[in-house]
C-alpha positions, 0 to 999 in steps of 0.5 A, a space after each residue: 704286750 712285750 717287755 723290754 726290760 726294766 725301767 727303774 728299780 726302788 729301794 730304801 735307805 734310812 740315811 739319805 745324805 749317806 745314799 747321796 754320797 755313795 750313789 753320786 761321788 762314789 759310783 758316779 750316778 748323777 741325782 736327777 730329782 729330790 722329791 717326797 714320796 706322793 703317798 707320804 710327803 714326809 718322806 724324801 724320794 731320790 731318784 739316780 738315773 743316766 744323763 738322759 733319764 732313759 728306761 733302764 737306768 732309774 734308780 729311786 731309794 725312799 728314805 725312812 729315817 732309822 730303818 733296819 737293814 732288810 734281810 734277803 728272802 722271798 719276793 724280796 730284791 737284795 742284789 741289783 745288777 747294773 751293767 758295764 762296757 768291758 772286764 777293763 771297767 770292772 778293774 776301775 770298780 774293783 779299785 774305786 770301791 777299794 779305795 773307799 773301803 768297800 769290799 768286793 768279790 770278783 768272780 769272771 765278769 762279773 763284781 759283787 759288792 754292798 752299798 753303805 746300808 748292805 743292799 746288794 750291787 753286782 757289776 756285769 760286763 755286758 756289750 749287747 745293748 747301749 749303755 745308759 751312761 751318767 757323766 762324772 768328772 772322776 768316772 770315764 764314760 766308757 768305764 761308767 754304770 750302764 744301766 741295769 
């Protein structure tokens, strides 16, 4: 068997309207389903991916009401890497995440910085494979997240 990358990645948050802010008018992602979670109905599961939905771009969060912010240790994911078109698209991040009070660290190529709750985010500019883009009336195509 071989690997092609990844296809989603799952996360938590306690505040889902909170989550849908960040992740749609903030970051540009585009909410493709709200569901419950198949194991527990009492619990909302967003899903944000590309235009498409293509393998790579999937980002899910299940909402626990309330819950604390996990601590980064063994075995846990506490930084998801999304990728970008070029150092001019970390500029745009760079200001966006400014102008919405997100502090960012910026180091060569790539842009760290924490979504509302303080789970990890780093921006690298990658140009090898297709960017797997969402369309957003405020974040350009060519400066967008693609994928991780």
């Amino acid at each position: 068997m071989q690997l092609e990358g990844i296809h989603h990645v799952t996360a938590i948050t306690g505040d889902a309207p909170r989550n849908v802010d960040f992740y749609t008018r903030v970051m540009g992602l585009r909410l493709v389903a709200k569901t419950v979670n198949q194991d527990d109905p009492t619990v909302y599961h967003l899903f944000y991916a590309s235009e498409t939905g293509k393998p790579g771009s999937e980002l899910t969060f299940f909402e626990y009401p309330g819950a604390i912010p996990g601590r980064a240790g063994a075995g846990m994911v506490h930084r998801i890497v999304s990728r970008v078109g070029s150092p001019e698209a970390l500029d745009f991040w760079e200001r966006r995440l400014a102008d919405e009070g997100v502090a960012t660290e910026r180091d060569g190529e790539r842009l760290r910085f924490e979504d509302p709750e303080g789970l990890g985010h780093e921006l690298a500019v990658s140009t090898t494979d297709e960017l797997l883009v969402a369309e957003h009336p405020e974040v350009p195509s060519e400066l967008a997240l693609g994928g991780f």
